[in-house]
N, C-alpha and C positions, 0 to 999 in steps of 0.2 A: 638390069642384070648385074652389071656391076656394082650398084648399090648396093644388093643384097649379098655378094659375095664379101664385101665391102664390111660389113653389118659382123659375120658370121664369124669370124674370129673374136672379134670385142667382145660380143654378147658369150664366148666362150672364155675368154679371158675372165668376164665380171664373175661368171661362175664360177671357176676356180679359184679365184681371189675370197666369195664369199663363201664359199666351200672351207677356206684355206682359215677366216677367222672362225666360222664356227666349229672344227677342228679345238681351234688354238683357244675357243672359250671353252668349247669341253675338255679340253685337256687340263686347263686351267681351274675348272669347278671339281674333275677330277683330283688333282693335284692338293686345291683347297681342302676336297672333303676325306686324302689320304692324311693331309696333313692336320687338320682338325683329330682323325679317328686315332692317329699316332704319336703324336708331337707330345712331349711332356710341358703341361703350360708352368707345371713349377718352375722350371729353367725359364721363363720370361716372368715370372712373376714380377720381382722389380721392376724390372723396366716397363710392365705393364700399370705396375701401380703409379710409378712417378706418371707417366703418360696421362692416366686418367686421371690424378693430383693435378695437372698443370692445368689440361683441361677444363675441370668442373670445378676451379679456384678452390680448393679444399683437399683433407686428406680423405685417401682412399687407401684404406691397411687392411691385409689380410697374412694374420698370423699360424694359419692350416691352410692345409693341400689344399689345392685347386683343379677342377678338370673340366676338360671340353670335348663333347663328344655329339655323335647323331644320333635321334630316337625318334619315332615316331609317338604323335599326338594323340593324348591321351581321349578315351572313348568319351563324347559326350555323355549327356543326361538319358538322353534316348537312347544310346547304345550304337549311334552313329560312330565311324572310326575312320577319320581322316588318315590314306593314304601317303602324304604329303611329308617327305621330313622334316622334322624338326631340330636346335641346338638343343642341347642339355647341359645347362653350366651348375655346378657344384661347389660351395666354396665354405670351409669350418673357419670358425673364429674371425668373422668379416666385421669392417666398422671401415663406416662411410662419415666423417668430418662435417662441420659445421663450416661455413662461412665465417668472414672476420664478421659479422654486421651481430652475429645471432649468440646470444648471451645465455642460455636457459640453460645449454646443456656443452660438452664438446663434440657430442657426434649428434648427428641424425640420426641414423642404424647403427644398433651393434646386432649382432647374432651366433649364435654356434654353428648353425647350420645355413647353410642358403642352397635349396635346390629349383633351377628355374628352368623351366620348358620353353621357348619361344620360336618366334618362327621368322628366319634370316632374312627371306621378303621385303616384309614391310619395311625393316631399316632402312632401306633404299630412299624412303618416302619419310625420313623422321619419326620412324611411330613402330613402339614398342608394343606386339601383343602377345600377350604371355598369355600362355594356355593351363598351365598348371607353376604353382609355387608354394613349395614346404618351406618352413621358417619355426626351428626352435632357436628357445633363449631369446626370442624376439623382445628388444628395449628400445623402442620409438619414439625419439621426441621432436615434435612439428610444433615452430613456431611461426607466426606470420607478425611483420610490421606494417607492410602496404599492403596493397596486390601484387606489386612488382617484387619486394623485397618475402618470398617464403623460404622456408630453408628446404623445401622437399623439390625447388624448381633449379634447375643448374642453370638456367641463365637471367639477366637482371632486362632483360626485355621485355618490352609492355606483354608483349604473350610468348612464349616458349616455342621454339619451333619443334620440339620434341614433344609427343603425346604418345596416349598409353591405354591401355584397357586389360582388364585382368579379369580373368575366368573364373579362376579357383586359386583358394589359399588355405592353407594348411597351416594349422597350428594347435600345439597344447595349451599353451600361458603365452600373454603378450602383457605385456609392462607399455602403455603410451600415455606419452605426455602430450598434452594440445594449448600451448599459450597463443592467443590472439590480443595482440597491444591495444589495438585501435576498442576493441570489444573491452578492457579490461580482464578477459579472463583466462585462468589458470586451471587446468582439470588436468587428474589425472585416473586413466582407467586400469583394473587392474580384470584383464579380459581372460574368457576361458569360452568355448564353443559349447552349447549344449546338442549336438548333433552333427551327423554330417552334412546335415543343407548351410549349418552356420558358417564352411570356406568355399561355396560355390553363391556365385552371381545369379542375379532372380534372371531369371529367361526374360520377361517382357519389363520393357523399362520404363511402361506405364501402369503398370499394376503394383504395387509394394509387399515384398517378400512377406514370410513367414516372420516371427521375433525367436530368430534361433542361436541368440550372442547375447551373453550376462558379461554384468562389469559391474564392481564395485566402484566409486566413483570419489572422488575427495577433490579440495582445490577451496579457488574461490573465484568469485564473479562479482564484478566492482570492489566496494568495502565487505561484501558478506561471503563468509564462509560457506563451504557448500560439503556437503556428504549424504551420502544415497546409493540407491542401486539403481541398476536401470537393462531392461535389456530392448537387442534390437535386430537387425536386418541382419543379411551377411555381412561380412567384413568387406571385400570387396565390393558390395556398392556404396564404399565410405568416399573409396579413391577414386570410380569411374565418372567418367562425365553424363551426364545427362539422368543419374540414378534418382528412386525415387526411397528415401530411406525410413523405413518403421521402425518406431522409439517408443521405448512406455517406461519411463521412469518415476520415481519415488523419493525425496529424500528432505532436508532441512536445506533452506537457502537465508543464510543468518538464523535468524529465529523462527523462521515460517516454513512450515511444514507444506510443501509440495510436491502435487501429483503432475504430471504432464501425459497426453499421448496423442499421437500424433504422426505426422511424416516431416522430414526436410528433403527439399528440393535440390538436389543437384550436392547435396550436401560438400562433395571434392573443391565447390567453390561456390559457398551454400549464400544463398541469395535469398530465399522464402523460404518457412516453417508453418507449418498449420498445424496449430494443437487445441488440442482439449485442455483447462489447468483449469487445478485447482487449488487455491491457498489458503491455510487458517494460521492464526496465532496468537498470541496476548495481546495486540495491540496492533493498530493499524500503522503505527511511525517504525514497525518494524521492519514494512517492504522499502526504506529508505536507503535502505545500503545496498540493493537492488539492482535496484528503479530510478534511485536519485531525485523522486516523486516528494516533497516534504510534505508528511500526514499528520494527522494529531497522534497523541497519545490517547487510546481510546481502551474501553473494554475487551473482550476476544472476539475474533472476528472472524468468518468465513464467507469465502467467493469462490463463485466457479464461470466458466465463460468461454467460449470460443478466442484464442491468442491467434494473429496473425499476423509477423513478422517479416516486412520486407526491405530488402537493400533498397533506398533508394539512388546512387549511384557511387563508385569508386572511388571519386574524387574529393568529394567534402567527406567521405568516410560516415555521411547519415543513416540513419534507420527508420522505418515506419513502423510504427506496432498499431494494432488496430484489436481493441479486448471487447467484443460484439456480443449481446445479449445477456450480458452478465448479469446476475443473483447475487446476493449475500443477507449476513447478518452480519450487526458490530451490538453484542450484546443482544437485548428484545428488538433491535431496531433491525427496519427491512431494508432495503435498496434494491435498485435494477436498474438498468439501460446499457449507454456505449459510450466507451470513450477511446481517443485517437489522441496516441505519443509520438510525439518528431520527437528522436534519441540523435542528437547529434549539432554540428557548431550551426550557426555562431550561436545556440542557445534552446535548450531541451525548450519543448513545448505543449501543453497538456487541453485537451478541447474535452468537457465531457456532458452529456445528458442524461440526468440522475431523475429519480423521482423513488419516492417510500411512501406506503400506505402510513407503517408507523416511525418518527423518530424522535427517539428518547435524549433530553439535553444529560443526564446519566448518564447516557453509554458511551457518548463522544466527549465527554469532560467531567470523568467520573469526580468526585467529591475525595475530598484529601483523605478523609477517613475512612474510604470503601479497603477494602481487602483485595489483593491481585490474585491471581488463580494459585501462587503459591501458599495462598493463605498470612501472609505476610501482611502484616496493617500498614500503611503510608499515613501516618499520625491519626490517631483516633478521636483527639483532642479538637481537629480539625477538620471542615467542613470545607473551606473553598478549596479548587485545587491548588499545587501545588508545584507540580511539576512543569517544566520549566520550556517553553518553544527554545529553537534556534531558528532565529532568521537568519545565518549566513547559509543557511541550506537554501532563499529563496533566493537566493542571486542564479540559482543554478537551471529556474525557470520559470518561462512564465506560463500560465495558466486560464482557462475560462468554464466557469463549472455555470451549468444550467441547472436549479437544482428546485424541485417541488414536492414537498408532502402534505399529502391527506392529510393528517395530524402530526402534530409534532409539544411532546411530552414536556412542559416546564417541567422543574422543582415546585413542592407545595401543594400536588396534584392540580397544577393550572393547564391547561390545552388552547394551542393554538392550531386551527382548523384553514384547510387550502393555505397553506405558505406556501412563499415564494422570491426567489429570491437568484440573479447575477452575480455570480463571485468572481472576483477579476485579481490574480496577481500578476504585474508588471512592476518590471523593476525594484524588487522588493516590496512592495507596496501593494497591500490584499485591502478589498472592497468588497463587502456585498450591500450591493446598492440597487434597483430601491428593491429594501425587505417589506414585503407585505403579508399581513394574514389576516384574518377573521377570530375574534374571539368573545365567547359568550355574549353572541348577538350583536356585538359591535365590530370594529375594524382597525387594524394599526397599520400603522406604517412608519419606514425610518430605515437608515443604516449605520455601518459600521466598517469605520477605517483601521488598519493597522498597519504601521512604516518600521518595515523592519531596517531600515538601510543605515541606522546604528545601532549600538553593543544593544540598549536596552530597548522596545518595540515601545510606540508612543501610540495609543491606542484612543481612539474618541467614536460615541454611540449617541445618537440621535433615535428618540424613540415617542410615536403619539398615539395616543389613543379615544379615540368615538365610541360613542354610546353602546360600551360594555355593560352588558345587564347583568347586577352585583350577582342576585336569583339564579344564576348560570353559572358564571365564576367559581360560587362556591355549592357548589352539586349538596352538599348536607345540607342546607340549608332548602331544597324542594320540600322536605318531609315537613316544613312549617307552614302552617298557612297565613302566607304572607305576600306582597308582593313589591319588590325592591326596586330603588331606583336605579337609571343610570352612570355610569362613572365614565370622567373624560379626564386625560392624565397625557403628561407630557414630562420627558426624563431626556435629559442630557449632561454625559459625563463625560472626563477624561481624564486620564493619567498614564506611566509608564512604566514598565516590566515586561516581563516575558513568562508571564503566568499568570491567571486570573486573580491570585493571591494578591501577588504583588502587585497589579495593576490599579486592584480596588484600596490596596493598603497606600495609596500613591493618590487615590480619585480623587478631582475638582469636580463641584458639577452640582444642578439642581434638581429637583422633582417634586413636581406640583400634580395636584389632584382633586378633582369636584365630585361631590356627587348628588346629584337630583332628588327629588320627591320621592317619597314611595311608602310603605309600610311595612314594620317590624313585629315580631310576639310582642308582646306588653313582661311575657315571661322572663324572655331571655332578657329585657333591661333590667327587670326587678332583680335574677339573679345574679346579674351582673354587679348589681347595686349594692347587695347581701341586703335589701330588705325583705326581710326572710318571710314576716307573717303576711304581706302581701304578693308573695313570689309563690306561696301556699295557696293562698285565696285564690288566685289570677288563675295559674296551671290547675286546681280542681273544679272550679266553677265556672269562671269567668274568663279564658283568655283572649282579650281583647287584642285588637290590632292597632298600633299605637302608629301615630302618624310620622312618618322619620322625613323634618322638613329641609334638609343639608346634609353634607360632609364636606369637610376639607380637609386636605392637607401640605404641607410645604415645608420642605427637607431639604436645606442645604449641604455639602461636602464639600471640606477641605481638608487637603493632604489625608484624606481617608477618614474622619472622622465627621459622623455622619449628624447635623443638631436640627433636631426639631422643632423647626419656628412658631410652626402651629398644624396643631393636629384637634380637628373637634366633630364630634357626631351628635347632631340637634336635634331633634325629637319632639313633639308636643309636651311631654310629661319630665322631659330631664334633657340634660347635658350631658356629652362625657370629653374632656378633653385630657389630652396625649401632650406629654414634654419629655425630656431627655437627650438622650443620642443614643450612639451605637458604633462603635468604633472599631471599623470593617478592618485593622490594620491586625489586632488582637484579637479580632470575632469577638467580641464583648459586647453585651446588650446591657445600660442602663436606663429603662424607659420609666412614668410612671404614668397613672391612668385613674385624674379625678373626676369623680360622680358628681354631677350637681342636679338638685331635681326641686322642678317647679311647683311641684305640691309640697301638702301637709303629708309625713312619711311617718306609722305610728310604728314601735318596735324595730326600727330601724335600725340595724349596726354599719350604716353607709361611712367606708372608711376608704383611703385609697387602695388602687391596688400598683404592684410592681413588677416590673420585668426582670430579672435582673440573669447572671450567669453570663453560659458562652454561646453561641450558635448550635455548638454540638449538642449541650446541657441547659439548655435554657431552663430558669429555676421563674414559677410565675405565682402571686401569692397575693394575700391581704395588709398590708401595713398592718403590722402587730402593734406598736404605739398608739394607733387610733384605736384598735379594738379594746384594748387592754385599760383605754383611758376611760373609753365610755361603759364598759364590763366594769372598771372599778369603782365610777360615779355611780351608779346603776347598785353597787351590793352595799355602798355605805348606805345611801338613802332609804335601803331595803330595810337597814336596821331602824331608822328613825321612823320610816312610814312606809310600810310598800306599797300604798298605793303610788307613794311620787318613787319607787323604783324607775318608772316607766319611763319618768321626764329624762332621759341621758339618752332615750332613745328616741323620742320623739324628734324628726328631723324637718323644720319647717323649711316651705317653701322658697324660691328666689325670683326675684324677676330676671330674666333671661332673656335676653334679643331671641328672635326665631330664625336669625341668619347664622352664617357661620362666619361671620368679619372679624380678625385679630383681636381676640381679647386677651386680660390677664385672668390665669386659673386662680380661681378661689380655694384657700388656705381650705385644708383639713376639715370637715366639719364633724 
């Protein structure tokens, strides 16, 4: 009993003591919320502003009224109407300061207007939710250096203990700037709502809004200029955490016309991007100011693919991009597969798996002469390319291309059938090693070095080839009935530039060439020959199949100039051998092309023939001197006897080895 009477006072004591604070905290939230609903805050402005100045290390100005007041939160979407008061802060002509660190602009926010609903709560806890916020004259500029260093975060802490989520925002025109260092890029949007769902937040933060916000768009990203349109999500799931944001834009990025659509992930501190895109444009070295990717200079080109963009962590500042089942054309040529970009130190790195039914050596290294889409000529006079690589673009990565086509289109109408082929650059220095293909029934193989890692690229090609069937090679040649040998050929060159021009106008190097048994028209040598009345004879009566028992040939190059040590096509009935050169620096062809033949040749005008001109104009012809000497021997004799008109043309036989071994060409006949 005494304990308990013992008890009864205390336990009456604690009650009036906690009686006595909760009193003294209602009096005190009264007091707060008289003082809030009365207090003129202009009269604290200053000292509010330096306060929040010292604060958030920046200025905080506001040059119009200010007010603070209580209101209840605005009705949800459903029409729900939270009970619970809310602050209502007000403020004209507001501008929130930049940090020292942050160069783009001098403020973060300017505005005319700022009206914000929030709810006093959560402060308690660091964390702002704002239920409703109007904003005109809204001019926003957000730059980021790290993660640590944004200019939208007032504290330099690995993470901010202050967090935020916004409801709804209101606005007519919004002016934002967005520079990101580490990314290279500069944009800026010039925003307007097309609706009222474009200043409320999507309700589920797994589904991605409606596209209810246009922006015109300008800046640039890396070296390339960018402008476009684009519209997207609401505005507030730009800033929230965990938002899922829908984007469809439009625009030129350098010189390449790009579509994207898509979502970004969390976009407030955007880590993945899934998009659709798609690119086209003159040339493939145009996504280089990009991408940072070095391409050729090629035809026009279009791609399209699944883009998937991921951070892969804060610290080395890296990227993954992942461009999955892609299409395109460059020119008539096709493409498809995947490839996989690391964007970031110590060094970009490119993995890709290509293959093409067709690819044209045209469309990826067009001819100096072709016309670009502006219709503009790159010299007409000229055939090889021109234009010029930069290798200090491949210091910026290294690279592995897998790459395989069905067909792939020489010059000359020639085809090479299944290639294939490793392309490796490292450290300046691109390979595709070992190149192999199939071609008219035989097979090659060989590759091709190029070190870019001084001013001018030093370039060397190893190139072999097996039992290439001629009959296949040269597809016109089916419609004869004939049947041709094999050809085995082996080419190795080198020199240095940074264009194919200059590389060849520079080339060392040899190329040898055999060719086998087989059988020719009897026609085509005769007309080859200009013995005319048996070229007559042969193609209406009689075309025989003339036995072709050789070819050779063997081309040496130095400093570009190309001499022909020996070139000969042997045959049962004639010869014909090739001398000259061809002087790849100037594209100039001066070859010439003597007939010898092992029979009696009756009416014969066998005179040589020449190659002469440029690559672009090659001019190809009969030695006028030999015709015009035997045409004039031929009309005197007419006069003294015409039966011996004849003898100027009668052209007797030779003995002729049946090989094709180094000889000297026989003079004129």
């Amino acid at each position: 009993m005494r304990v308990h009477w013992a008890r009864a006072p205390l336990m009456a004591k604690l009650a009036r003591l906690l009686a006595w604070c909760a009193g003294a905290l209602v009096a005190l939230l009264v007091m707060l919320a008289v003082l809030v609903a009365l207090f003129d805050w202009n009269l604290a402005k200053p000292w509010l502003s330096g306060q929040l100045s010292g604060l958030l290390a920046r200025e905080i100005r506001v040059d119009g009224p200010i007010s603070l007041s209580w209101s209840l939160a605005p009705a949800t979407p459903q029409g729900e109407v939270s009970w619970l008061p809310q602050l209502h802060f007000t403020a004209r002509d507001l501008q929130i300061g930049n940090p020292e660190w942050a160069h783009s602009a001098d403020h973060l926010v300017r505005a005319s207007l700022l009206d914000l609903h929030f709810s006093p709560l959560p402060l308690l806890r660091w964390h702002w939710h704002i239920t409703d916020m109007q904003v005109s004259g809204l001019d926003l500029v957000m730059e980021r250096v790290d993660d640590r260093r944004k200019n939208w975060r007032f504290s330099d802490q690995p993470r901010s203990r202050w967090s935020f989520d916004i409801h709804r925002i209101g606005f007519d025109h919004a002016l934002i700037r967005y520079v990101d260092q580490p990314l290279d890029l500069d944009l800026r949007f010039d925003a307007r709502p097309l609706g009222p769902e474009a200043t409320r937040t999507a309700e589920g933060r797994d589904v991605p809004p409606a596209l209810v916000l246009q922006a015109g768009v300008s800046g640039h990203y890396g070296d390339a200029p960018l402008k476009g349109q684009l519209r997207g999500g609401p505005l507030p799931d730009l800033l929230n955490e965990g938002s899922v944001y829908p984007l469809r834009a439009q625009g030129e990025v350098g010189e390449v016309l790009t579509r994207i659509e898509g979502n970004l992930i969390n976009p407030h501190q955007l880590r993945q991007a899934d998009l659709k895109i798609t690119l086209s444009g003159d040339s493939l070295d145009r996504l280089y100011a990009a991408t940072g990717v070095p391409l050729p200079a090629t035809r026009a080109f279009s791609t399209q693919g699944q883009l998937s963009i991921t951070r892969v962590d804060t610290e080395t500042k890296a990227w993954d991009w992942r461009y999955a089942h892609f299409t395109g054309k460059v020119g008539e040529s096709d493409f498809a597969g995947d490839a996989h970009y690391y964007r970031g130190p110590p060094k970009n790195r490119l993995s890709v798996t290509a293959h093409a039914d067709l690819l044209r050596l045209e469309d990826y290294v067009p001819a100096a002469g072709q016309r670009n889409q502006g219709g503009r000529s790159q010299g007409e006079d000229r055939v090889l390319p021109q234009k010029p690589a930069q290798p200090q673009r491949w210091a910026r990565l290294d690279a592995e291309i897998d790459l395989k086509a069905h067909r792939v289109q020489l010059r000359g109408g020639m085809d090479w059938q299944n290639a294939s082929t490793l392309i490796r650059l490292q450290d300046q220095v691109l390979t595709a090693a070992p190149l192999r293909f199939t071609m008219a029934g035989g097979s090659g193989q060989g590759e091709l070095t190029l070190d870019g890692r001084q001013s001018e690229i030093r370039s060397r090609l190893q190139l072999q080839l097996q039992g290439v069937q001629v009959r296949q090679l040269f597809p016109r040649l089916e419609k004869l009935d004939a049947s041709f040998g094999k050809l085995d050929g082996q080419a190795t060159l080198s020199g240095s530039g940074n264009s194919v021009a200059a590389v060849l106008a520079s080339a060392d190097g040899r190329i040898k060439a055999d060719l086998s048994q087989g059988t020719i028209s009897q026609f085509i040598l005769e007309a080859a020959g200009l013995n005319l009345a048996n070229a007559v004879f042969a193609k209406m009566y009689r075309d025989q199949q003339v036995k072709l028992l050789c070819g050779a040939a063997d081309v040496t190059i130095k400093d570009g100039l190309a001499q022909v040590r020996h070139g000969i096509l042997n045959t049962e009935d004639a010869a014909i051998d090739i001398t000259g050169q061809v002087d790849l620096g100037r594209e100039a062809l001066a070859l010439n092309v003597y007939p010898r033949t092992k029979q009696v040749r009756i009416l014969s005008l066998r005179t040589p023939l020449y190659v002469r001109g440029s690559f672009a104009k090659p001019d190809i012809g009969a030695s006028k001197e030999g015709l015009a000497a035997r045409a004039g021997a031929a009309a005197a004799l007419a006069l003294v006897a015409p039966v011996a008109a004849v003898i100027p043309l009668i052209t007797p036989g030779q003995k002729i080895p049946d090989d094709c071994a180094p000889h000297v060409a026989a003079e004129t006949r």
